[in-house]
C-alpha positions as CSV (number, residue, x, y, z in Angstrom):
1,X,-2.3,9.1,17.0
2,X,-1.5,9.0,13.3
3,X,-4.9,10.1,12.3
4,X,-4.7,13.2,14.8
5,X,-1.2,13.9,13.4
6,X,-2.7,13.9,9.7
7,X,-4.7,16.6,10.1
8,X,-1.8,19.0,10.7
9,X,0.4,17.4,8.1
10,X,-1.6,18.3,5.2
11,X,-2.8,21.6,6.6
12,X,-2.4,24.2,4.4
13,X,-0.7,26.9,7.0
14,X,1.8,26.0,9.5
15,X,0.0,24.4,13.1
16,X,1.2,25.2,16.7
17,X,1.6,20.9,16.4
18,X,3.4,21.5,13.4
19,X,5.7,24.1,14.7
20,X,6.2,22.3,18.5
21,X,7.4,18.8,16.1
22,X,9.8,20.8,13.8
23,X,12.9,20.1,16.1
24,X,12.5,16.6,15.8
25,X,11.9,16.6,12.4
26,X,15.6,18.1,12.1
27,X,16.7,15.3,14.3
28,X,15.2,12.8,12.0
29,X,16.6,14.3,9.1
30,X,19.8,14.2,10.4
31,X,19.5,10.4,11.0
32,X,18.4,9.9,7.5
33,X,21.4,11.6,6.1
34,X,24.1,9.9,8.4
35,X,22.0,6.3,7.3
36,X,22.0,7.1,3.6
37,X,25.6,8.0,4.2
38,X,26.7,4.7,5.6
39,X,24.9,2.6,3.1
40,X,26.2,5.0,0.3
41,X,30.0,4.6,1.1
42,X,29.5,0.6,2.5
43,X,30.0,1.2,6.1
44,X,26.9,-0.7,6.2
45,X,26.8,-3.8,3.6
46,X,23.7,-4.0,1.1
47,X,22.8,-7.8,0.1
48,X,22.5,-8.8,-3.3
49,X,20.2,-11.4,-5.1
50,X,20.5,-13.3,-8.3
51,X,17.0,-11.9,-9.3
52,X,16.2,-8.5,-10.1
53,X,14.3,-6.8,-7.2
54,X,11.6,-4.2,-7.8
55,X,10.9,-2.1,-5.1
56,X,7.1,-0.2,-4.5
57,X,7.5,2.7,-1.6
58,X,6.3,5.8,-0.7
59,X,8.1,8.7,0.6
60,X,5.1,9.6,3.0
61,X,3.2,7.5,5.8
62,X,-0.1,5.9,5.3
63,X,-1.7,4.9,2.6
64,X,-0.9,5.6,-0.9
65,X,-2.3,3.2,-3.2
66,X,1.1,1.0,-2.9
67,X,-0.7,-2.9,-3.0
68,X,-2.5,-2.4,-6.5
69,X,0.7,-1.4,-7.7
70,X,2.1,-4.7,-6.6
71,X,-0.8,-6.8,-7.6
72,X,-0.8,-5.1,-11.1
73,X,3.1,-5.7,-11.5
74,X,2.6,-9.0,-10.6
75,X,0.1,-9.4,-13.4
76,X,2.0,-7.6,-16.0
77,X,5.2,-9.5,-15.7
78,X,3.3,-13.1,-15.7
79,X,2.2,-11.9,-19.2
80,X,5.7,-11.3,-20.1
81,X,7.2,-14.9,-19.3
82,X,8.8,-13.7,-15.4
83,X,7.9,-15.5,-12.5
84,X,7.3,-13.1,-9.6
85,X,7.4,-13.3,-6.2
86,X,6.3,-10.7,-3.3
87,X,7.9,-9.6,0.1
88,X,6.2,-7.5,2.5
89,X,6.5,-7.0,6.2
90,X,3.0,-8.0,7.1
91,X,2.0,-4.8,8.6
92,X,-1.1,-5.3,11.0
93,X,0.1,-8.7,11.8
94,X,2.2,-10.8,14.9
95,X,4.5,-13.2,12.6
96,X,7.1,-10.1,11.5
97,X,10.6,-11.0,13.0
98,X,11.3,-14.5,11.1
99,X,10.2,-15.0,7.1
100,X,6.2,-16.7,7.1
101,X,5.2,-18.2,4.2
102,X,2.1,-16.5,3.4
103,X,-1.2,-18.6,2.2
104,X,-4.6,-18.0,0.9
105,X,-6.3,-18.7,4.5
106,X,-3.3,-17.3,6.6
107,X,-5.0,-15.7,10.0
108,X,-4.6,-11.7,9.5
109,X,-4.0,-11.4,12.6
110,X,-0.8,-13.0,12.1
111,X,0.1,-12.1,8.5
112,X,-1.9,-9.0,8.3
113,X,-4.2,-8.1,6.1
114,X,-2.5,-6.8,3.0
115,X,-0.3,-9.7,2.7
116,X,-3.4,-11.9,2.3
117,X,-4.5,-9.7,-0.7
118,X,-1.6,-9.8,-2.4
119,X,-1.2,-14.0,-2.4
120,X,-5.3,-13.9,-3.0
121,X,-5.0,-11.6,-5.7
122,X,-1.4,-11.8,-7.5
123,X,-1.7,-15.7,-7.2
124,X,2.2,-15.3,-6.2
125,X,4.0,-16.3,-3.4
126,X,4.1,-14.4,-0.8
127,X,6.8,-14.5,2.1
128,X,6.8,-11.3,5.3
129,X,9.1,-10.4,7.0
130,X,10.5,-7.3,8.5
131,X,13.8,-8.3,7.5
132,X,12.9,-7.6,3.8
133,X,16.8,-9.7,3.1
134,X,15.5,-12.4,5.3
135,X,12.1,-12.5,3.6
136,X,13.8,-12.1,-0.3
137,X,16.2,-15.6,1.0
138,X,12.9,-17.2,1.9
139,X,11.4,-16.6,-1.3
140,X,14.6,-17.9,-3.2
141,X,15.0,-21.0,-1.3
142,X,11.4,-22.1,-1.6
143,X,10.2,-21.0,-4.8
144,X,11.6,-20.6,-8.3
145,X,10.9,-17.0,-9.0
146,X,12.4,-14.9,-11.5
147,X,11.8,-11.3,-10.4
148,X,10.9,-10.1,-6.7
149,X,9.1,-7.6,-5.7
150,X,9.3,-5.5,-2.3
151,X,6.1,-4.2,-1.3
152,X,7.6,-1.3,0.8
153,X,10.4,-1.2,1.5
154,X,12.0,2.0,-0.4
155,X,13.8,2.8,2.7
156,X,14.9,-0.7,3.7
157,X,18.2,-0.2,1.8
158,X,20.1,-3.1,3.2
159,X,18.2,-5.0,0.1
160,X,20.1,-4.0,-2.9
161,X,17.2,-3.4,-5.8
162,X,17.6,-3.0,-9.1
163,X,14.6,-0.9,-9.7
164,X,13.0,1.7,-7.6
165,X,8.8,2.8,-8.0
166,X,7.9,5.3,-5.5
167,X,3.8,6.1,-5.5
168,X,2.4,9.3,-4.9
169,X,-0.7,10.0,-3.7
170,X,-1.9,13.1,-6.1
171,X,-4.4,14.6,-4.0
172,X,-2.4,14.7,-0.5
173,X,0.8,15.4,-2.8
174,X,3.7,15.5,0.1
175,X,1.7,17.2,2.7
176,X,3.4,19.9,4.4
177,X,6.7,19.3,2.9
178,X,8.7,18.2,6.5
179,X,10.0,15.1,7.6
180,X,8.4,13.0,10.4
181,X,6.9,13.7,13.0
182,X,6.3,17.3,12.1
183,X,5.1,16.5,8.8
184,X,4.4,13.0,6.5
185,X,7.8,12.5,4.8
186,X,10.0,9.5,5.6
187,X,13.1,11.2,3.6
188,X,13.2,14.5,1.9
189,X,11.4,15.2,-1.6
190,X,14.6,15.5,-3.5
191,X,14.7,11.4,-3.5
192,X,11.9,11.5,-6.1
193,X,14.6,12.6,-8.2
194,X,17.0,9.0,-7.9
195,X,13.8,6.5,-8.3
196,X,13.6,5.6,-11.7
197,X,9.7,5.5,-11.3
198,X,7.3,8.1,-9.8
199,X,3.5,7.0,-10.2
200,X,0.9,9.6,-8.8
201,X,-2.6,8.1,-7.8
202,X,-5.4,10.6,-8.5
203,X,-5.4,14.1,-8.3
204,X,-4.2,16.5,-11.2
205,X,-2.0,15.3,-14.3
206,X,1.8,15.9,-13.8
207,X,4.0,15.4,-16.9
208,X,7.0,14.3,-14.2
209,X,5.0,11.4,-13.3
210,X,3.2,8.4,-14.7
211,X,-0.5,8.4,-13.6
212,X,-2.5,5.0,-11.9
213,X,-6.2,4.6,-11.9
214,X,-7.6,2.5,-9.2
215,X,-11.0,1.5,-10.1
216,X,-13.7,-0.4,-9.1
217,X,-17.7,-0.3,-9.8
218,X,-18.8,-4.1,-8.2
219,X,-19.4,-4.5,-4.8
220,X,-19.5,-8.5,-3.5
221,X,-20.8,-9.8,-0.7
222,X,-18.8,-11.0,1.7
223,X,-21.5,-13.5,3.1
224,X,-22.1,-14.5,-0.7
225,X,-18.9,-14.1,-2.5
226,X,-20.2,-15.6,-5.6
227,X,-23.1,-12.5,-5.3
228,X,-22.0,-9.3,-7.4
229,X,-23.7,-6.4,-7.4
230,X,-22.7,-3.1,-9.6
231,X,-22.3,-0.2,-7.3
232,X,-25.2,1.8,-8.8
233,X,-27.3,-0.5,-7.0
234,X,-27.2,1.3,-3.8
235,X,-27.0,5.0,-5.9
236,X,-29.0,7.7,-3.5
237,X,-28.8,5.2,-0.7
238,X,-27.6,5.2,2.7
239,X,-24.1,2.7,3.5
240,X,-22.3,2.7,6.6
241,X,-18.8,3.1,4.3
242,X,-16.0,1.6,6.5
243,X,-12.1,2.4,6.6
244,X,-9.4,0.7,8.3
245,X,-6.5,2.1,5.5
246,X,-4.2,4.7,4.9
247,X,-6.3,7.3,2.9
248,X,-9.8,6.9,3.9
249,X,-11.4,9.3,2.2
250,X,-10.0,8.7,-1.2
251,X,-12.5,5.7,-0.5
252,X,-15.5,7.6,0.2
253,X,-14.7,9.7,-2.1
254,X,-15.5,6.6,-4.9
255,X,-18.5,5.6,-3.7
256,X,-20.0,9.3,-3.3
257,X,-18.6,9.7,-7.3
258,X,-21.1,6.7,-7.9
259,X,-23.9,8.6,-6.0
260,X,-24.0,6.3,-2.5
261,X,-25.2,8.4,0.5
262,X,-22.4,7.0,3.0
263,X,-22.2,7.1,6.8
264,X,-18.4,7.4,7.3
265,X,-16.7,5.0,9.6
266,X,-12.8,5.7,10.0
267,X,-10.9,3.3,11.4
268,X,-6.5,3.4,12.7
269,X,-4.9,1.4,9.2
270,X,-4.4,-2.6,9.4
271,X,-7.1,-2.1,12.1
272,X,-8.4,-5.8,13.5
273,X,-12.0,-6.1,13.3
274,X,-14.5,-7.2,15.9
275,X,-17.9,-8.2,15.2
276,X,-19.1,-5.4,17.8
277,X,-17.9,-2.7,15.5
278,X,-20.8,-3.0,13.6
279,X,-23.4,-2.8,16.1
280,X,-24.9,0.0,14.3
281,X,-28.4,0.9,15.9
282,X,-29.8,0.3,11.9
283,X,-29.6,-2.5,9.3
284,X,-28.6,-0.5,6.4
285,X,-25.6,-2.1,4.1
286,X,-22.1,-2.0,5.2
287,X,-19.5,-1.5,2.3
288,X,-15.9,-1.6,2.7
289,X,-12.3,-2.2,1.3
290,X,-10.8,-5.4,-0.3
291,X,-8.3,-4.8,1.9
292,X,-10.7,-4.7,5.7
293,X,-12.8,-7.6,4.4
294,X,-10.1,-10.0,4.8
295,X,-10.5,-9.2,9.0
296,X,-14.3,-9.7,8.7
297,X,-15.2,-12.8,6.5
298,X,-15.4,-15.4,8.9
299,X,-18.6,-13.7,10.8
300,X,-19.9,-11.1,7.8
301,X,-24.1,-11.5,7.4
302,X,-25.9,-10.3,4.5
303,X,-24.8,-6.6,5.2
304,X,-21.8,-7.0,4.5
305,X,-20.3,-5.3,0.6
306,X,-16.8,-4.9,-0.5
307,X,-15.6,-3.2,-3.4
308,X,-12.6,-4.8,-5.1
309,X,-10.6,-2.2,-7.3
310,X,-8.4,-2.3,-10.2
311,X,-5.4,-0.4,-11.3
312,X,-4.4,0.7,-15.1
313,X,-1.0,2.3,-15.9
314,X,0.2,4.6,-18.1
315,X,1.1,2.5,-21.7
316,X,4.5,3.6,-21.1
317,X,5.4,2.5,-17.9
318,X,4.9,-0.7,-19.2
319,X,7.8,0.1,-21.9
320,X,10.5,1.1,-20.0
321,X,10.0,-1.1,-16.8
322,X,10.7,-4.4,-19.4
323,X,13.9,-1.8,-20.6
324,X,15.2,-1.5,-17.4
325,X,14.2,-5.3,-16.6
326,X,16.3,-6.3,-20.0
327,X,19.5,-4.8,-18.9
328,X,22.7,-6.6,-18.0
329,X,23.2,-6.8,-14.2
């Protein structure tokens, strides 16, 4: 459903789709104003922590490059002496109503499969929850972290945060500029202008914003993990290139950049994997996300590639975030 909607929310010229949704979209503006308004003048509490909490969001749905973000921030601030922690919902998995500690070999289909990235990658602990408050106690109680961070979240504002990073995807931009469901946006554009962070992935370069890189030029095998292989090895090849995330194409987009001939495979995001989805009537290499591996490890053969990625900041994010981080709360 999502996918289908896509298409007509980053259409360049209004749809008939577009135009049938645009009622509701005033509807659901409406409820994000009278929501922003309650939490604004306390008619709905906000909890606070004794940690600072950094919040990663979008303003659109689907993917937008939010987990490196969290994993990189998680990585920065160990160099700097904090001790993070991460909160997530656990989108794509059953355990979402009461805080789960996350772990290395959690089941995604019970933790989902970006949560199990982020405590594989960050090395942090991890607690989901949709009750971002309930998950943030959770962390507290059973952990002596320093700093939290929200992965989503930006519109959960019963958690009181003391910094806000929304990512922007710099190719899609904000689609057709409406709220859902005629269009992407969770809340209107103008609340670009109270984050204290905007960080655009890809496209062009925007003085407003500071720019991420996501990066990544080894594939490993998932039947092998201790086998790496430089992407250029399968340069003017045929892949079956698979995609279970927000943005598919910005990854098929990366491998065609390093010259693989790839058979696209789109799949809905968080999407469970079953070995029968790769009955493909061939035996040519499969090559996927970091984040879709996680769903296929346990049954993977020698086909099987993912490419992990990488993200680098602008210098001076880095600055200000330990500024902001250093004030009195």
């Amino acid at each position: 459903m999502i996918l289908n909607l896509q298409r007509h929310w980053y259409c360049r010229s209004l749809t008939w789709l577009t135009l049938l949704l645009l009622p509701f979209s005033y509807l659901f503006r409406l409820i994000v104003f009278l929501r922003l308004f309650f939490y604004k003048h306390q008619f709905i509490k906000t909890q606070h922590f004794p940690v600072p909490i950094i919040v990663i969001g979008n303003l659109t749905v689907g993917g937008t490059g939010k987990t490196p973000i969290v994993i990189w921030l998680a990585d920065f601030l160990k160099t700097q002496n904090w001790r993070p922690g991460i909160i997530s919902r656990g989108f794509g998995g059953s355990k979402q109503t009461t805080p789960f500690v996350v772990k290395e070999h959690s089941d995604p289909k019970v933790v989902g499969d970006e949560a199990i990235l982020l405590v594989r990658k960050s090395e942090c602990p991890v607690v989901i929850c949709a009750d971002r408050v309930a998950a943030a106690k959770k962390l507290l109680e059973i952990t002596d972290c320093n700093v939290i961070l929200s992965d989503d979240g930006l519109q959960h504002y019963r958690l009181a945060r003391d910094i806000e990073i929304a990512v922007l995807d710099g190719d899609r931009q904000l689609g057709n500029g409406f709220l859902m469901p005629a269009g992407p946006l969770r809340e209107s554009q103008a609340r670009l202008n109270q984050v204290d962070f905007v960080i655009q992935q890809g496209g062009s370069e925007n003085e407003k914003y500071y720019h991420m890189q996501v990066k990544g030029n080894e594939l490993v095998s998932l039947a092998n993990p201790k086998t790496h292989i430089p992407v250029a090895h399968f340069k003017n090849t045929s892949v079956h290139a698979v995609a279970g995330i927000g943005n598919p194409q910005r990854f098929f987009a990366s491998l065609r950049e390093q010259g693989l001939q790839i058979i696209e495979h789109v799949f809905p995001d968080h999407y469970l994997y079953e070995k029968k989805d790769f009955n493909f009537p061939d035996t040519l290499p499969i090559v996927m996300t970091e984040k879709d591996k996680v769903k296929c490890e346990s049954w993977a053969d020698e086909r099987f590639w993912y490419l992990p990625v990488v993200a680098t900041i602008d210098e001076s994010f880095k600055k200000k975030l330990l500024f902001l981080l250093s004030r009195p709360r």
